[in-house]
LOPAKOL-898677 format. One record per residue: x, y, z of N, C-alpha, C in turn. Coordinates in pm, whole numbers, plus 50000, padded with zeros to 5 digits. Example, Ala and Ser with C-alpha at 12.3 -4.5 7.8 and 13.67 -1.06 7.14 Angstrom:
<pavexs>
513194943150780512304955050780513204967050780/512854977550708513674989450714512905000350787/
</pavexs>
This chain:
<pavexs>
500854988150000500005000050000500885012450000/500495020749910501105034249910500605043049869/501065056349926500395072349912500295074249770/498975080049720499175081849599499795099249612/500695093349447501745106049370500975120049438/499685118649400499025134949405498995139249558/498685127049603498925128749798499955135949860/501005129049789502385134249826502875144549808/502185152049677502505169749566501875170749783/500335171149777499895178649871500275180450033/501205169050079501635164550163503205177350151/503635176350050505295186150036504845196750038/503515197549984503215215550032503065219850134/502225207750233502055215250352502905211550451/504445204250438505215207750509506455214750485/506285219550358507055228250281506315247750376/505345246450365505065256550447505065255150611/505015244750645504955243950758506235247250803/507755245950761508955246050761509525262750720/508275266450678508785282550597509515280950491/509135269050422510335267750289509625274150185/510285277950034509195277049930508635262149930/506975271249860505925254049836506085247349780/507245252449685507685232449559508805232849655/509435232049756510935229849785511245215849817/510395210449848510435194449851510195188849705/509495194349671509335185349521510275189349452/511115201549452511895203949394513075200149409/513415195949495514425191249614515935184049523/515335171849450515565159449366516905152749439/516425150849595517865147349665518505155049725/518515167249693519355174849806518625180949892/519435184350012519365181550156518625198150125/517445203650167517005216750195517475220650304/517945234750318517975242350434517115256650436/517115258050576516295269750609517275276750758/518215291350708518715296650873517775304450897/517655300550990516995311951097517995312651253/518795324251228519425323551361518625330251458/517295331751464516245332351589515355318851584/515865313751544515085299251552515225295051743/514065287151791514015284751904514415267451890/513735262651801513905248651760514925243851677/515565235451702516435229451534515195219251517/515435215351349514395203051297514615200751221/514515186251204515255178551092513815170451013/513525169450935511935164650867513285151450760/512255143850766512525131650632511315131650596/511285133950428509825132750347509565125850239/509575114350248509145104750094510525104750016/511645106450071513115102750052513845117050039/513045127750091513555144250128513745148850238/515455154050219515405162250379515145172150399/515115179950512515085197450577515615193150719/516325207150684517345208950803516585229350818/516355225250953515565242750963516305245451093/516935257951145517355260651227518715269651235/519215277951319520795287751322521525285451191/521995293551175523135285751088524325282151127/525155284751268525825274651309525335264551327/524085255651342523735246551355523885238051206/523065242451090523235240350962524815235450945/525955245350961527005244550925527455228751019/527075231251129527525219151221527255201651179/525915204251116525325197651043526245187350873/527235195950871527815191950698528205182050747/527715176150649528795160750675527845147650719/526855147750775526205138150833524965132750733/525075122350728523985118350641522855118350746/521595116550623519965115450701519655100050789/520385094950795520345082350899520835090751072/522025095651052522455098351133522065110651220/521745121851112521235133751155519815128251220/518895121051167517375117951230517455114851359/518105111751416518565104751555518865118851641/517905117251752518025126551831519065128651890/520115119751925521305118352012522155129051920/522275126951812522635133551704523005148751709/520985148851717520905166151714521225174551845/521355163951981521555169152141522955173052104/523945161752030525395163352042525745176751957/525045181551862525695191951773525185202851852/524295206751912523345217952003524115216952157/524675208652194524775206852331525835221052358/526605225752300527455244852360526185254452377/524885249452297523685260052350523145258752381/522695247352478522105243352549520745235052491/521255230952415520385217552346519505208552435/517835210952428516955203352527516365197152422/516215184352465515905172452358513925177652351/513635175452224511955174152220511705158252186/512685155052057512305139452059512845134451907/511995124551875512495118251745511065111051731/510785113351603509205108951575509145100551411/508065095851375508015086851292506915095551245/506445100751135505925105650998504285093250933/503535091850991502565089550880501675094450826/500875086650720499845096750640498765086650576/497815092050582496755081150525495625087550415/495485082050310495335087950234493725079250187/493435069150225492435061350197491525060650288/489875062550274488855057950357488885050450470/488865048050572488885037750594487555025050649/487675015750686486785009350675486135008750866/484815012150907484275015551021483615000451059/484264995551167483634979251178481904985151253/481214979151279480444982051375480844979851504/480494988251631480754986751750479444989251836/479444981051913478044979752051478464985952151/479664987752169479834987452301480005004852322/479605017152280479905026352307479785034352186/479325050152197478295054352096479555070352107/479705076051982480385085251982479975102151964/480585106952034480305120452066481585131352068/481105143152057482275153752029482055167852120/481185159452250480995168352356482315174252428/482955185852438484445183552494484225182552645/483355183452711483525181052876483845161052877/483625156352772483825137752790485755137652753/486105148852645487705146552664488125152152744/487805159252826488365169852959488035157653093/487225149453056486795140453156487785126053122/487865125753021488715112152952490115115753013/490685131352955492175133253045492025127453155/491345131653258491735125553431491505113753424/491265107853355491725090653359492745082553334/493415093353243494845091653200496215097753281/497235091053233498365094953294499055106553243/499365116753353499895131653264500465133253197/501595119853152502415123153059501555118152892/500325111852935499955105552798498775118252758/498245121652847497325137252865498415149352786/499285151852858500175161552772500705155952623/501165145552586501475145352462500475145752364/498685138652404498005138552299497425153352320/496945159952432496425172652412494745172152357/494475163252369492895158452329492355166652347/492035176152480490985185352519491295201452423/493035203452393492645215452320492555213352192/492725199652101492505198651974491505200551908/491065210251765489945214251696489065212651696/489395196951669488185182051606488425174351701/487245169951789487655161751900486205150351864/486895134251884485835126251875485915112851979/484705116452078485205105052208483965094052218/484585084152265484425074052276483405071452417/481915069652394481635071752555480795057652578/480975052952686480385040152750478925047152795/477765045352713476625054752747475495043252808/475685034552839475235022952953475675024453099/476495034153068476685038953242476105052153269/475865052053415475275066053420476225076053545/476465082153514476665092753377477315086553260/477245088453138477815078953076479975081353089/480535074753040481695076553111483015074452929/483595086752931484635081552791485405075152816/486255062752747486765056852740488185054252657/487785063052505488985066752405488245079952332/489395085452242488995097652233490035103352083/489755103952007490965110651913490185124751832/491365133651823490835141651744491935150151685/491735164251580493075166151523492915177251517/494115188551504494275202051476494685200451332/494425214851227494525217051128495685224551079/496655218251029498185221150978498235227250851/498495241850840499015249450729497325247850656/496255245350673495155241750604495035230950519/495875223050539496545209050454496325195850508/497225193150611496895182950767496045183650857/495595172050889495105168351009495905160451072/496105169451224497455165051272496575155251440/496415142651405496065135551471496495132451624/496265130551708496235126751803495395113151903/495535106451981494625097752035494645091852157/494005089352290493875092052378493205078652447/493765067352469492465057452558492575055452735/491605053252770491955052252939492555035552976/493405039753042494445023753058493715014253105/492625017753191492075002853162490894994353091/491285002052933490324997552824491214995752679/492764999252741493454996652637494064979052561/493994982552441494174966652407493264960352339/492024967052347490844962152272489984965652150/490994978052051490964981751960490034993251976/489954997352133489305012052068489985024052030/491045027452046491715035051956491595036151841/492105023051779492195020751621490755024251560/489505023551613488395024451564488105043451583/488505046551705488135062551731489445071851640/490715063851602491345069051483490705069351379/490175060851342489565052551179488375067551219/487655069351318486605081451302487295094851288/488035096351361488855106051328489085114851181/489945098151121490455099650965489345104450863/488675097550896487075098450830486705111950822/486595117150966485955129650981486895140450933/488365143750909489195151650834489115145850695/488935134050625489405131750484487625137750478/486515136850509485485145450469485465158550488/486385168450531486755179050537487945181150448/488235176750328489355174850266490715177050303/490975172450404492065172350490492965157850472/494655159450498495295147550448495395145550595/495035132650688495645130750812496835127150799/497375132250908499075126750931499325123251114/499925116351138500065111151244501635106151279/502005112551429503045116051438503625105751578/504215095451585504915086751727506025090051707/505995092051853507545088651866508505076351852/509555072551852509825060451801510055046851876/509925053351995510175044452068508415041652164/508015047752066506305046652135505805034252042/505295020252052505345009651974504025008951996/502655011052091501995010952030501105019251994/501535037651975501145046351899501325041951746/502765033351740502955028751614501885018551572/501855010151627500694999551619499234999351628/498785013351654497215022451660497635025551470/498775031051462498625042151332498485031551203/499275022251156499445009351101497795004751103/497585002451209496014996151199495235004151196/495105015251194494245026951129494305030550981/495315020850915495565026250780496565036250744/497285040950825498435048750800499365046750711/500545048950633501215045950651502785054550650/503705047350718505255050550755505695060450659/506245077850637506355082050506507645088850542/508035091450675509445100950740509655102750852/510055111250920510545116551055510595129951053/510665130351179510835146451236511565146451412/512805151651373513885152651502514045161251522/513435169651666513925181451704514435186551848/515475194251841515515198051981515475216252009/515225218252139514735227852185516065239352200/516475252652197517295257152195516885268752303/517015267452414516575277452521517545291252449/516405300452512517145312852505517105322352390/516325308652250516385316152132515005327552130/515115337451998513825346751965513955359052015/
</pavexs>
């Protein structure tokens, strides 16, 4: 399975702007490594895109940068070691997908969906803060939760929804309470998700970290698929 050609034109545009590059700069690319200085940059970031790099950030950083191929540069350890004289604070190292196809909605009994936000503000406190802060469920655009409505009050359970990138992406997120994980409600409140941005003509994209295996394993079974990375670290002090 793979992104179709025209997916991808629309996919380089909107992280071609998202990056502040020109909008063909990925398509235009044909292999070489893009850069962008900004010596008020707060972030360095390294993007891999359908076999394209960007390198955005200082230009001592850029310069620090020569020499390293895109295996090596993607690797956060990487980007800590070239940043570390400015105080280089790691954000992470993430895995790139995109889904470009319908997907298919099984039927489910067990819980009826809603886009009330007091059920994802209620779904956070069930979760653990660090899984609450990375998905951000309650301030995202498009929010779609998962509620057990056989209980009373009825009670959420999973929850995904997405903010809108450059007017291009839907930048996904997803949210289940730990003790309902495992039983494919994610993958199904993604699959609504996807649905509900590809009917807003929106490309979803969905972003793990790499060492997160089964954010990876929600995105895969939602129909995603694997297209790049994005490595960045934090540069206190910049702007």
């Amino acid at each position: 399975m793979e992104i179709d050609p025209g997916t991808v034109s629309i996919i380089q545009l909107g992280w071609s702007r998202l990056l502040k590059l020109d909008d063909t700069a990925f398509a235009d690319a044909a292999g070489e490594r893009l850069h962008r200085r900004d010596d008020d940059a707060e972030v360095l970031t390294f993007v891999r895109l359908f076999g394209q790099e960007a390198l955005v950030g200082p230009g001592w950083a850029i310069d620090a940068a020569t020499g390293f191929d895109g295996e090596v540069l993607a690797r956060h350890s990487t980007l800590l070691r070239l940043t570390r004289d400015h105080g280089g604070r790691g954000l992470g190292e993430a895995n790139l997908f995109f889904c470009d196809s319908l997907p298919t909605l099984e039927h489910r009994d067990d819980g009826a969906v809603s886009d009330e936000p007091a059920f994802a503000l209620e779904l956070e406190r069930l979760c653990p803060p660090d899984d609450t802060a990375e998905v951000g469920l309650s301030s995202l655009e498009h929010q779609s939760i998962l509620v057990d409505d056989s209980n009373t009050p009825p009670l959420p359970f999973a929850g995904a929804g997405y903010d809108i990138w450059g007017g291009i992406l839907a930048h996904l997120g997803v949210l289940t309470a730990p003790d309902r994980r495992g039983q494919g409600h994610a993958t199904f409140i993604a699959k609504v998700a996807v649905e509900d941005a590809m009917a807003a003509g929106l490309i979803p994209q969905w972003r793990a970290r790499t060492d997160n295996t089964a954010s990876i394993r929600t995105a895969l079974r939602a129909g995603f698929i694997g297209c790049g990375s994005q490595t960045s670290v934090l540069l206190p002090g910049r702007g």
